[in-house]
C-alpha positions as CSV (number, residue, x, y, z in Angstrom):
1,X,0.0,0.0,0.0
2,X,0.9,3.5,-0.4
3,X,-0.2,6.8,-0.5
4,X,-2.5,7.2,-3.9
5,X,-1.0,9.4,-7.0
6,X,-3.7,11.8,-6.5
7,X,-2.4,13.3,-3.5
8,X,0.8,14.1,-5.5
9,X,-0.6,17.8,-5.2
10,X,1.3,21.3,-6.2
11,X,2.7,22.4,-3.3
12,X,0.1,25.9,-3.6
13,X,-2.4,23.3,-2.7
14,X,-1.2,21.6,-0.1
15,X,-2.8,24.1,2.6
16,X,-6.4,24.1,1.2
17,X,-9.2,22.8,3.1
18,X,-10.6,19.3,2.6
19,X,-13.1,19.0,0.0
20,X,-17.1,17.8,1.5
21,X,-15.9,15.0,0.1
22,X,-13.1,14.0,1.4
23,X,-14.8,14.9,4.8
24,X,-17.7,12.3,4.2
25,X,-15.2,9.7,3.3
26,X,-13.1,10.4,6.8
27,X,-16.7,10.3,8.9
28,X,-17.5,7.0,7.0
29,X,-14.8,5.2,8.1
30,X,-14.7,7.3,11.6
31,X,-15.6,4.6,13.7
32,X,-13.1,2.3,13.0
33,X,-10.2,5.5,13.0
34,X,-11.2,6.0,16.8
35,X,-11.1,2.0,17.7
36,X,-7.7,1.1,15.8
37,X,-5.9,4.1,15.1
38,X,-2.6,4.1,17.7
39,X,-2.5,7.7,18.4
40,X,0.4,8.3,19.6
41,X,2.7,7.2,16.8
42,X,0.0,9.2,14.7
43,X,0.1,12.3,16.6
44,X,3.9,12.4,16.6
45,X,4.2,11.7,12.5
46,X,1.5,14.8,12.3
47,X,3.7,16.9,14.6
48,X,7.0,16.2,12.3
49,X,4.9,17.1,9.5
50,X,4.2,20.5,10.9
51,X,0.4,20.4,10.3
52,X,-0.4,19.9,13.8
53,X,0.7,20.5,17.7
54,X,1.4,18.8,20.6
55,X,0.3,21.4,22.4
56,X,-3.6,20.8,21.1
57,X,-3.8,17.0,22.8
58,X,-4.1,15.4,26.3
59,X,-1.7,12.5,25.8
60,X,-2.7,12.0,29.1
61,X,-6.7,10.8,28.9
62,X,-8.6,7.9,27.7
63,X,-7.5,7.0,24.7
64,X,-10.5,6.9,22.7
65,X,-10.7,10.6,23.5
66,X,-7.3,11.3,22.0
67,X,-8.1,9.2,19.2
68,X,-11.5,10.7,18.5
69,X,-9.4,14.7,19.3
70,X,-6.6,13.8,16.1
71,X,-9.7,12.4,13.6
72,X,-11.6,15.4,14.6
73,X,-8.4,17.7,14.0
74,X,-7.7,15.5,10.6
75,X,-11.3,17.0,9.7
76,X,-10.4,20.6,9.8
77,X,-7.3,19.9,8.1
78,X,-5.7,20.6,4.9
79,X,-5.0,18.2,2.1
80,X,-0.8,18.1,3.6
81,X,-3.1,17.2,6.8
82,X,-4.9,14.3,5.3
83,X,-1.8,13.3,3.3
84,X,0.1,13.2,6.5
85,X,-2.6,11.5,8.4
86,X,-2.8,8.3,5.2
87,X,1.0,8.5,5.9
88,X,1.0,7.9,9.5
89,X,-1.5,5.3,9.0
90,X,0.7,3.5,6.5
91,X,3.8,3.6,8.6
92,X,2.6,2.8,12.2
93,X,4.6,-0.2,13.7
94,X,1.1,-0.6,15.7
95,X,-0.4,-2.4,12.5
96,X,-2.6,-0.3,11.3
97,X,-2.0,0.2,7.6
98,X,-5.0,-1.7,7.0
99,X,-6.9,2.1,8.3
100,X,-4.6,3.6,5.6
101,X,-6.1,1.4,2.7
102,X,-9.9,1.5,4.1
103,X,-9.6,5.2,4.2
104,X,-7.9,5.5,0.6
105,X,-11.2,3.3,-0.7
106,X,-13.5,5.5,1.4
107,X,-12.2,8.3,-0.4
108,X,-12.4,6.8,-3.7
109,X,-15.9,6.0,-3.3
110,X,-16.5,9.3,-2.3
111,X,-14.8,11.4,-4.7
112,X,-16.0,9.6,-7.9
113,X,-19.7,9.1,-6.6
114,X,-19.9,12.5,-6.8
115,X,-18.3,13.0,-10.2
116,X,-15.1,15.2,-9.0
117,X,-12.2,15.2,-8.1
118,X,-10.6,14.4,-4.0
119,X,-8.4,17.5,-5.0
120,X,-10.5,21.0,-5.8
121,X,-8.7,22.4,-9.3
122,X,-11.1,25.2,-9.7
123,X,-9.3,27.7,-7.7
């Protein structure tokens, strides 16, 4: 698995907001990000990535709660965000690339149900 081509964005892009779709691909695989997702090997892959801070998270609360806090933050991301995220996914030693590949189908269906693009070109 890896990340797909079509988040091989120009780097002008990489700060825009998440498309509604994209979001309703994230919320339809939610429930499984906050029961598998190991959130602290995602959280510190985000952090290196610079599109999100420590500072933001209680490491130290139920981990559900800090898993559902990273998705949510995910959400109101940027595309770098989301492309950070798939990568963490991908490359967590806590075996969870199978997230990264759900997600990546999620987001698939999504984006060509609707008839666009996972990437906004328009603007």
């Amino acid at each position: 698995y890896s990340v797909p081509a079509w988040f091989d964005f120009q780097d002008g892009d990489k700060w825009k907001p998440l498309t509604e779709q994209q979001k309703k691909a994230i919320e339809s695989v939610y429930t499984h990000l906050i029961q598998d997702l190991s959130p602290d090997d995602t959280l510190d892959h985000m952090i290196s990535d610079l599109v999100l801070s420590g500072d933001d998270f209680d490491r130290g609360g139920k981990k559900k709660d800090f898993r559902r806090a990273i998705v949510d933050a995910v959400l109101k991301s940027s595309l770098k965000g989301l492309k950070s995220f798939m990568q963490a996914l991908e490359n967590d030693d806590g075996g969870t690339p199978h997230l990264a590949e759900e997600l990546t189908q999620a987001l698939i269906k999504h984006c060509t149900q609707q008839a666009v693009q996972c990437t906004d070109t328009d603007s």
